[in-house]
N, C-alpha and C positions, 0 to 999 in steps of 0.2 A: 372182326377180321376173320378170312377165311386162311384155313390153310390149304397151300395147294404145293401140289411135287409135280415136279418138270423131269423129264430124261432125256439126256442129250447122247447122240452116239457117233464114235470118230470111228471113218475107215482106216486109221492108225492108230498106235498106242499116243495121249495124250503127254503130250510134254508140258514140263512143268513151265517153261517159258509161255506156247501157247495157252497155259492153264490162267494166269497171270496176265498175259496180252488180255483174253477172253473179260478177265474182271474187272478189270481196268475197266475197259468201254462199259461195262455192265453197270458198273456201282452208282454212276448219277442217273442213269436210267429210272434205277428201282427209286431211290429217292424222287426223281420227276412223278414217279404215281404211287408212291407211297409205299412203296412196300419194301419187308424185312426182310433180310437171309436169316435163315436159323442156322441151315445145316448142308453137307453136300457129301456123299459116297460116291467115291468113286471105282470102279471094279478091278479086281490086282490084275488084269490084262490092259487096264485104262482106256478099254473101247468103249465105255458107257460110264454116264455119271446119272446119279439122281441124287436133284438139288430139292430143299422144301422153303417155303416160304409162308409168309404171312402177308395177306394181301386182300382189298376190296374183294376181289372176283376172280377169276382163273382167267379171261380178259386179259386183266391188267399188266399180268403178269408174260401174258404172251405180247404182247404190246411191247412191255419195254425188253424184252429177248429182242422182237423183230427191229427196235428203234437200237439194241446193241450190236444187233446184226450177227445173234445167237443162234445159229437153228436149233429147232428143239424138236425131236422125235415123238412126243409128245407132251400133252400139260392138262392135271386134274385137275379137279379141288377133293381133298380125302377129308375123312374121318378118324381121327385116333382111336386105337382099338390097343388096349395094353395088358401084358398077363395081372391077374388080381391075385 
């Protein structure tokens, strides 16, 4: 599995309803292609989140954003890089 992080960016502060709404649709998506949430930051202005996942492909991942009807501002697949 790859990991890959996605950023999503709202021309408003996100609400925690639409935050919720947004999961909802999302959650059997990522399941349809396989793939895990780890994690999700979201910015203390709430105009931008980045989500990370675990996933076949970076692909898959935008796939089922597009099939949750997610936009996403963009989608990698990263490398872990951590202090030693």
């Amino acid at each position: 599995m790859k990991t890959v992080l996605t950023l999503q960016q709202y021309p408003t502060p996100l609400s925690d309803n639409a935050h919720d709404t947004a999961a909802g649709r999302l959650k059997p998506c990522l399941k349809q292609y396989g793939i895990r949430w780890k994690r999700s930051f979201l910015s203390h202005d709430r105009l931008q989140m980045w989500c990370q996942f675990e996933a076949k492909d970076v692909e898959a991942v935008r796939q089922a954003c597009r099939s949750a009807d997610i936009p996403l501002a963009g989608a990698w697949q990263v490398e872990k890089y951590e202090a030693g």
